[in-house]
DRENFIKE-428269 format. One record per atom (N, C-alpha, C): residue number from 1; atom name; x, y, z. Coordinates in pm, 1 decimal, decimal comma, always signed. Example, Ala and Ser with C-alpha at 12.3 -4.5 7.8 and 13.67 -1.06 7.14 Angstrom:
2
+-----+-------+----------+----------+----------+
: num : atomo :       xx :       yy :       zz :
+-----+-------+----------+----------+----------+
:   1 :     N :  +1319,0 :   -569,0 :   +780,0 :
:   1 :    CA :  +1230,0 :   -450,0 :   +780,0 :
:   1 :     C :  +1320,0 :   -330,0 :   +780,0 :
:   2 :     N :  +1285,0 :   -225,0 :   +708,0 :
:   2 :    CA :  +1367,0 :   -106,0 :   +714,0 :
:   2 :     C :  +1290,0 :     +3,0 :   +787,0 :
+-----+-------+----------+----------+----------+
This chain:
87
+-----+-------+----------+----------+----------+
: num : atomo :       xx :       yy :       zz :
+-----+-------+----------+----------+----------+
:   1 :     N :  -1581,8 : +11898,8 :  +2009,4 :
:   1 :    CA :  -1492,2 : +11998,9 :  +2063,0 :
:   1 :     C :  -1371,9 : +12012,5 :  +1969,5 :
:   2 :     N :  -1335,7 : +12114,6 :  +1934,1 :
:   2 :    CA :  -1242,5 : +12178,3 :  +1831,7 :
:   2 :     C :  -1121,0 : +12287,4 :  +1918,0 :
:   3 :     N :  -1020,3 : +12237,0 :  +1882,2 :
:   3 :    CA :   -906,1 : +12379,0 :  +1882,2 :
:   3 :     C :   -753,4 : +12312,1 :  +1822,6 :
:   4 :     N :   -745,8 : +12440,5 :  +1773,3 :
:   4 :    CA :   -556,8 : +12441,0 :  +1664,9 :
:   4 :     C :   -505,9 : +12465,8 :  +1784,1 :
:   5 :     N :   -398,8 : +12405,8 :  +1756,0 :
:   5 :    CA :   -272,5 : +12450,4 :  +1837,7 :
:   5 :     C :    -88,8 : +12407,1 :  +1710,3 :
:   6 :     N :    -22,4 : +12448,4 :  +1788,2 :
:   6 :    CA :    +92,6 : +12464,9 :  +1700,2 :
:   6 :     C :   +193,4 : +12366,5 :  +1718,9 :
:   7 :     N :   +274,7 : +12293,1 :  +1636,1 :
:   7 :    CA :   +333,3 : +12201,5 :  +1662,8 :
:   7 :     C :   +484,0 : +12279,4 :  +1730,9 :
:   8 :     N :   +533,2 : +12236,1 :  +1857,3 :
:   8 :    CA :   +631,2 : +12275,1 :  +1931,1 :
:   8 :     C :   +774,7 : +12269,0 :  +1887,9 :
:   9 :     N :   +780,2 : +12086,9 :  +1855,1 :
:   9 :    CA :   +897,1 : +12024,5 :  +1876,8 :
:   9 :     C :   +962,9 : +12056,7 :  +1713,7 :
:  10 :     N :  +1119,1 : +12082,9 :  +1739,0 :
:  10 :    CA :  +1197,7 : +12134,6 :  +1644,1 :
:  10 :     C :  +1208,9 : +12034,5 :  +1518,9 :
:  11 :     N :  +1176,2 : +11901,7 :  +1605,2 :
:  11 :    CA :  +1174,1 : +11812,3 :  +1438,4 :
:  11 :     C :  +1043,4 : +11757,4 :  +1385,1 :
:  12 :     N :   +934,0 : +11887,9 :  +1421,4 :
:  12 :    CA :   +753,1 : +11845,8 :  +1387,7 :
:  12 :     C :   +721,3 : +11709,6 :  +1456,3 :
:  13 :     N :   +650,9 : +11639,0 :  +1443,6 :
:  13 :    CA :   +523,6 : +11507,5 :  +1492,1 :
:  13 :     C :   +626,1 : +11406,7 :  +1440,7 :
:  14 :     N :   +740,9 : +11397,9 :  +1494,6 :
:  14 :    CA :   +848,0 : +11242,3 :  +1446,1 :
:  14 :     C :   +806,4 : +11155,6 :  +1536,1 :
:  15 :     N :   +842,0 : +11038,7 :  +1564,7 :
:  15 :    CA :   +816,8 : +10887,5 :  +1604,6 :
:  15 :     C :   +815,2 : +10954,6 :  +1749,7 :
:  16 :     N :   +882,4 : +11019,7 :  +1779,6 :
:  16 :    CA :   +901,9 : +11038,0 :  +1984,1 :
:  16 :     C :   +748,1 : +11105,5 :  +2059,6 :
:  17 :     N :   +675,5 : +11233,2 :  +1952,3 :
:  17 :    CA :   +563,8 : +11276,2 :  +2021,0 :
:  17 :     C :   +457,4 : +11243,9 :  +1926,2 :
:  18 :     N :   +496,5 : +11130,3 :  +1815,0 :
:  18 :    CA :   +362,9 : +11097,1 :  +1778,2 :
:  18 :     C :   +298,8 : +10942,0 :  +1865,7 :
:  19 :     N :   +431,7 : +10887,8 :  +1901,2 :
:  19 :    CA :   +363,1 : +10757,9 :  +1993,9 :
:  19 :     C :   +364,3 : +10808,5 :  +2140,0 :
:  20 :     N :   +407,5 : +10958,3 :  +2191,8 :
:  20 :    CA :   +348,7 : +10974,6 :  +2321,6 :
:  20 :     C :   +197,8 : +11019,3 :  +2274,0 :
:  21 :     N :   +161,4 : +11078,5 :  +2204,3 :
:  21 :    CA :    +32,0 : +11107,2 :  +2136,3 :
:  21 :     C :    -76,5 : +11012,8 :  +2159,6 :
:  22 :     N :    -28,0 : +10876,2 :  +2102,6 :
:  22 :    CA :    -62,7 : +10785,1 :  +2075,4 :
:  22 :     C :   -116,9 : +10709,8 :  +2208,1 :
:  23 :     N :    -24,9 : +10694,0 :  +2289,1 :
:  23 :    CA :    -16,6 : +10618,2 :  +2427,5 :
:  23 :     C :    -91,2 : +10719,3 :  +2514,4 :
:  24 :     N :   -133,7 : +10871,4 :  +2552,1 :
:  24 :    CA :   -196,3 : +10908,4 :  +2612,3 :
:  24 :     C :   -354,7 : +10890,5 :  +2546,5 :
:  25 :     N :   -356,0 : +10868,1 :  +2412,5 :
:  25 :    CA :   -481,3 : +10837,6 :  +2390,1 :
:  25 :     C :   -528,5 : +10674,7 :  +2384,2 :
:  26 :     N :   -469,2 : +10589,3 :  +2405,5 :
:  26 :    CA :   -475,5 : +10460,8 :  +2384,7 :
:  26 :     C :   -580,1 : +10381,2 :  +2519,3 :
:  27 :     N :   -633,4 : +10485,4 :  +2597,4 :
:  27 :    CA :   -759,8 : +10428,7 :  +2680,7 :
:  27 :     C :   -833,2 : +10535,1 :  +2658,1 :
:  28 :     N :   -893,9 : +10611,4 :  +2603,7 :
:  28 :    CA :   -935,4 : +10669,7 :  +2567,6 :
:  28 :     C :  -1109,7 : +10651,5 :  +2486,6 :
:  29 :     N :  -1236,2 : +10691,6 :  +2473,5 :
:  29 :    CA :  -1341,4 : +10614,2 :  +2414,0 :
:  29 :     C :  -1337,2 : +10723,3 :  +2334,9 :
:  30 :     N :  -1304,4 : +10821,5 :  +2336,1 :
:  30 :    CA :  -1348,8 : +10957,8 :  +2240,3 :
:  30 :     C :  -1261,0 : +10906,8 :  +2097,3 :
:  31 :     N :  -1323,7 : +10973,5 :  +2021,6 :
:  31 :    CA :  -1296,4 : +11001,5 :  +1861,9 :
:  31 :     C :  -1255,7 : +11147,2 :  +1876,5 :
:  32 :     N :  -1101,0 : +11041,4 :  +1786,3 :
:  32 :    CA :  -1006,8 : +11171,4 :  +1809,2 :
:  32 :     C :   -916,6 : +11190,7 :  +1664,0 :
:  33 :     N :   -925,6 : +11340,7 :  +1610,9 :
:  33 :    CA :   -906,9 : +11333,0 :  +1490,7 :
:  33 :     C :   -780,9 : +11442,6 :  +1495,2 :
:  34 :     N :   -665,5 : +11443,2 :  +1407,2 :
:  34 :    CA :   -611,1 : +11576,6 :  +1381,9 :
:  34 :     C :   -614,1 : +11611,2 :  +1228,6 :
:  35 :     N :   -621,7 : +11769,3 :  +1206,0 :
:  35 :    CA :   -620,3 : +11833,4 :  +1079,2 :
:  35 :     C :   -527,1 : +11900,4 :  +1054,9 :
:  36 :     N :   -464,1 : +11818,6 :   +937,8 :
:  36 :    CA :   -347,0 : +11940,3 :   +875,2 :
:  36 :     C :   -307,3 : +11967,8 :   +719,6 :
:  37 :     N :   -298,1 : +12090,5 :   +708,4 :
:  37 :    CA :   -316,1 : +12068,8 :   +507,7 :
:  37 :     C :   -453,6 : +12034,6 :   +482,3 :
:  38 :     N :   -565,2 : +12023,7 :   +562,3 :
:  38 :    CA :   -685,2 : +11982,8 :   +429,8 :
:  38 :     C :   -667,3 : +11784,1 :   +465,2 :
:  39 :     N :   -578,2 : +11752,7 :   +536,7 :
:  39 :    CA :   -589,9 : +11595,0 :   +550,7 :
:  39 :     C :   -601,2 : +11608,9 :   +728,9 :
:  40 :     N :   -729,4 : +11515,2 :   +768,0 :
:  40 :    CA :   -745,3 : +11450,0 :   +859,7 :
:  40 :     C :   -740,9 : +11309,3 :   +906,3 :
:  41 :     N :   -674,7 : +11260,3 :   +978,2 :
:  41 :    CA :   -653,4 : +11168,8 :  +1071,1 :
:  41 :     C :   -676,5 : +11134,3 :  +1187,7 :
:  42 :     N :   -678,5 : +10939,6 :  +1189,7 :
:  42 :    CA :   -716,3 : +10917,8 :  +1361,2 :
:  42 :     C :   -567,6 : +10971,8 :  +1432,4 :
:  43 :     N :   -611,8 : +11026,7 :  +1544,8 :
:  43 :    CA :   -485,4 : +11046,7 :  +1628,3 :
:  43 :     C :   -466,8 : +10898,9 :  +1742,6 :
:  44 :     N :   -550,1 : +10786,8 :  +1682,8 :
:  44 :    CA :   -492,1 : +10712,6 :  +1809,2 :
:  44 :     C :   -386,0 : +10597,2 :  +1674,3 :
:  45 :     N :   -318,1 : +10667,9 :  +1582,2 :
:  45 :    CA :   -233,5 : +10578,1 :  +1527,5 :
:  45 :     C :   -128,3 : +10657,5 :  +1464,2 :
:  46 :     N :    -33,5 : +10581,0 :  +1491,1 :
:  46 :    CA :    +99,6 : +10665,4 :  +1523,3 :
:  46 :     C :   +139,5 : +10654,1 :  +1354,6 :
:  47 :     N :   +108,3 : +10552,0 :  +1254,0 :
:  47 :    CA :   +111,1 : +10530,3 :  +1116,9 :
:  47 :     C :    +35,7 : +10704,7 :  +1097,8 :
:  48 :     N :   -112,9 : +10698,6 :  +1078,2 :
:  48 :    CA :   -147,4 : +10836,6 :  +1031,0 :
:  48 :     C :    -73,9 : +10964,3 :  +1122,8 :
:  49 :     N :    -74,2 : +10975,5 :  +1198,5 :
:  49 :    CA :    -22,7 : +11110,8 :  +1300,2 :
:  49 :     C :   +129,3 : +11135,1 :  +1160,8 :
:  50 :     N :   +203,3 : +11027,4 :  +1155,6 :
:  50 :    CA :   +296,5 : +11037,3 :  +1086,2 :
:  50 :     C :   +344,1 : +11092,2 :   +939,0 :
:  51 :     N :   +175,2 : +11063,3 :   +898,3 :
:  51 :    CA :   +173,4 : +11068,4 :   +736,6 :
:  51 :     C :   +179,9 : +11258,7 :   +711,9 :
:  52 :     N :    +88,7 : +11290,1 :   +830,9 :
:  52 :    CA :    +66,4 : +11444,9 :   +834,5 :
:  52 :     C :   +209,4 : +11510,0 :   +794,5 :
:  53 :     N :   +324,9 : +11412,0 :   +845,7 :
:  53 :    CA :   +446,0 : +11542,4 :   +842,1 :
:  53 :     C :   +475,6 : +11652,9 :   +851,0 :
:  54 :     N :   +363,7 : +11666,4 :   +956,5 :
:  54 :    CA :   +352,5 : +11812,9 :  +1029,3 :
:  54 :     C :   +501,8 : +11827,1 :  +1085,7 :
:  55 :     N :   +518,2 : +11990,8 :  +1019,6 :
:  55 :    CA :   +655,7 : +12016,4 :  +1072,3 :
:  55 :     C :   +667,9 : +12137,2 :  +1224,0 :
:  56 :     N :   +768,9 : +12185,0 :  +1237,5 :
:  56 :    CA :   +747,4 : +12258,3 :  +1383,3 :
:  56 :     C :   +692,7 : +12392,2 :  +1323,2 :
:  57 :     N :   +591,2 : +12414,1 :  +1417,1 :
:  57 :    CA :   +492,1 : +12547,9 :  +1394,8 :
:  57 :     C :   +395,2 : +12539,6 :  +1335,6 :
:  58 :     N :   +367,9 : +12388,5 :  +1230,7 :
:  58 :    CA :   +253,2 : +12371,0 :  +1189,2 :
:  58 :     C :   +148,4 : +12390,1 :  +1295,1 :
:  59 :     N :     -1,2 : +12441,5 :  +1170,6 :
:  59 :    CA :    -95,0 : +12465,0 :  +1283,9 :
:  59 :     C :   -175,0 : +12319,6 :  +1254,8 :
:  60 :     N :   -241,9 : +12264,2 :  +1337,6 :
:  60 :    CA :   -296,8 : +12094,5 :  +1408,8 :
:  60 :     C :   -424,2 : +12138,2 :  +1461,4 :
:  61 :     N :   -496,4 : +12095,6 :  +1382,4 :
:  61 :    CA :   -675,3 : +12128,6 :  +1431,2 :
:  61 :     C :   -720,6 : +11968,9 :  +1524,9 :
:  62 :     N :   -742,4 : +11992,9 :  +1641,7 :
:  62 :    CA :   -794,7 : +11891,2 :  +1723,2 :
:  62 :     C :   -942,4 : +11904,1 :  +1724,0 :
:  63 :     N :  -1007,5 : +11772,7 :  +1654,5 :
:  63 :    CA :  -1110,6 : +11741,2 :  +1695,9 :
:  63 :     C :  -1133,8 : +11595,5 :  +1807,4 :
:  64 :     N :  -1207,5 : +11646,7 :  +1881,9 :
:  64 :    CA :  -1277,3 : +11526,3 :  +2008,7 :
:  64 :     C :  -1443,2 : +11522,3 :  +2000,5 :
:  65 :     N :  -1458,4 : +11382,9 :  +2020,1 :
:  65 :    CA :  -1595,9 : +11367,8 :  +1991,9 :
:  65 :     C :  -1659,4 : +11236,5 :  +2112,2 :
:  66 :     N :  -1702,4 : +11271,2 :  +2201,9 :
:  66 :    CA :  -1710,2 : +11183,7 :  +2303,3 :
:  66 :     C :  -1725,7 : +11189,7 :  +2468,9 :
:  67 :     N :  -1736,2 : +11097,5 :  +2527,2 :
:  67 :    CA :  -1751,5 : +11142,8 :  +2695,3 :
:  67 :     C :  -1636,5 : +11238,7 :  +2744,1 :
:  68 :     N :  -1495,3 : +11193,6 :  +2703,1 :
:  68 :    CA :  -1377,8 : +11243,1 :  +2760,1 :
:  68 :     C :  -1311,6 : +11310,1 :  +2734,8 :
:  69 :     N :  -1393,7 : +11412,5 :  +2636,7 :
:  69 :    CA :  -1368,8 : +11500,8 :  +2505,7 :
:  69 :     C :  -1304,5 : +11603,3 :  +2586,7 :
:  70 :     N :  -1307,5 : +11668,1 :  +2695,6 :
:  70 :    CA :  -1324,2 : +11807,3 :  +2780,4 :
:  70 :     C :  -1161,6 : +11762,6 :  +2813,8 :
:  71 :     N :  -1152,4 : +11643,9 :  +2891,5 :
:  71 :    CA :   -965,9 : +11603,9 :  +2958,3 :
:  71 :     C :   -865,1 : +11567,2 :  +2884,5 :
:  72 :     N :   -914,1 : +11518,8 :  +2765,6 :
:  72 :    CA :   -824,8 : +11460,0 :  +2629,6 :
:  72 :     C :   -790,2 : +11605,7 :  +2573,9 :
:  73 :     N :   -885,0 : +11688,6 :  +2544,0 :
:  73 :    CA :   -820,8 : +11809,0 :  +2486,5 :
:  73 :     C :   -738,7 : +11830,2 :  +2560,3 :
:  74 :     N :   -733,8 : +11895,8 :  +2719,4 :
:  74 :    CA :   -668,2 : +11959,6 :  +2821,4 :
:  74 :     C :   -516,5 : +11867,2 :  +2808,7 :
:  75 :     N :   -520,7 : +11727,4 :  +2809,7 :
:  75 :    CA :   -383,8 : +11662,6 :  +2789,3 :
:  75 :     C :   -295,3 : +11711,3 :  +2673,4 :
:  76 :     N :   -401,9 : +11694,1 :  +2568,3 :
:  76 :    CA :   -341,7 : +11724,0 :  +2433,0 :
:  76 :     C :   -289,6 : +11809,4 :  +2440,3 :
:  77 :     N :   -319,2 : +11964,5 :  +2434,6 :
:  77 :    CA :   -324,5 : +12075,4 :  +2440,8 :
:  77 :     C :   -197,9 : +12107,1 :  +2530,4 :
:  78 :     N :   -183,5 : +12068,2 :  +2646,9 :
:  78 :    CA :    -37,0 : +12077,7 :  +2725,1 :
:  78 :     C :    +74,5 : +12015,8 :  +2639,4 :
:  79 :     N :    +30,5 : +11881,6 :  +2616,1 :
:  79 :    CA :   +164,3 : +11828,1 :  +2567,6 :
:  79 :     C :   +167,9 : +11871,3 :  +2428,3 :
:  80 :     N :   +115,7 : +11938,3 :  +2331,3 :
:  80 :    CA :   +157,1 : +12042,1 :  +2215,6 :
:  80 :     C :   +200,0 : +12141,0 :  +2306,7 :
:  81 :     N :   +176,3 : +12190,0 :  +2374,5 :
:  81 :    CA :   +247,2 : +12291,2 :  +2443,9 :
:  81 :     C :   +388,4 : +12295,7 :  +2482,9 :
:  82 :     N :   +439,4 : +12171,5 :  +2559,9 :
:  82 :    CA :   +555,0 : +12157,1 :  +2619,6 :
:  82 :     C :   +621,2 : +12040,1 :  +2513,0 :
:  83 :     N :   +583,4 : +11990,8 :  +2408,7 :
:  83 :    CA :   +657,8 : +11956,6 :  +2307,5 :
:  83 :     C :   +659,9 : +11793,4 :  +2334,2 :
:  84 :     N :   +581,6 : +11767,6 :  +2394,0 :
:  84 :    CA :   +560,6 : +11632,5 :  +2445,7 :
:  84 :     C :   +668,6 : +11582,4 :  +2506,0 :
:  85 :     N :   +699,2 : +11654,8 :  +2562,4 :
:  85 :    CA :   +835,5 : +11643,8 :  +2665,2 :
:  85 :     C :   +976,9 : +11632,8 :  +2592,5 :
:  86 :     N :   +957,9 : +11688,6 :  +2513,0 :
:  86 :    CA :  +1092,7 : +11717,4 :  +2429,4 :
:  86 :     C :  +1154,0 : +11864,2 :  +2440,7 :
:  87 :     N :  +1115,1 : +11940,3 :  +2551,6 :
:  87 :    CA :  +1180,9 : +12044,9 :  +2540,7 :
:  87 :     C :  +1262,3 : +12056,6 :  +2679,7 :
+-----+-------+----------+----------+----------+
């Protein structure tokens, strides 16, 4: 399962919504990847999420690969939405 979405928060994927990122995926069994620039990463580590230096408005290709693929997007997908509670 695949979809972009846009990074919200005014200071891009910094330490605050890359370890909420992190912590909503941290029970999680799915393989979970993000794409940005041509570089992909695990999204269950707050080291790579970081390296991306995705800034605000970057576009973030979510891939899920797994049983829980369908509710992990739906989480994801909100909290890029609402800025991972930074707005």
């Amino acid at each position: 399962m695949i979809k972009k979405v846009k990074v919200q928060n005014n200071l891009g994927l910094h330490i605050r919504p890359s370890a909420a990122i992190v912590k909503l995926l941290q029970n999680s069994k799915s393989k979970v990847l993000f794409t940005y620039k041509n570089e992909t990463v695990n999204a269950k580590s707050i080291m790579s999420i970081l390296m991306l230096a995705a800034k605000k408005n970057a576009p973030i290709t979510i891939s899920i690969d797994g049983d829980d693929a369908n509710e992990l997007m739906d989480k994801l997908v909100k909290g890029f939405e609402k800025g991972f509670g930074e707005k």
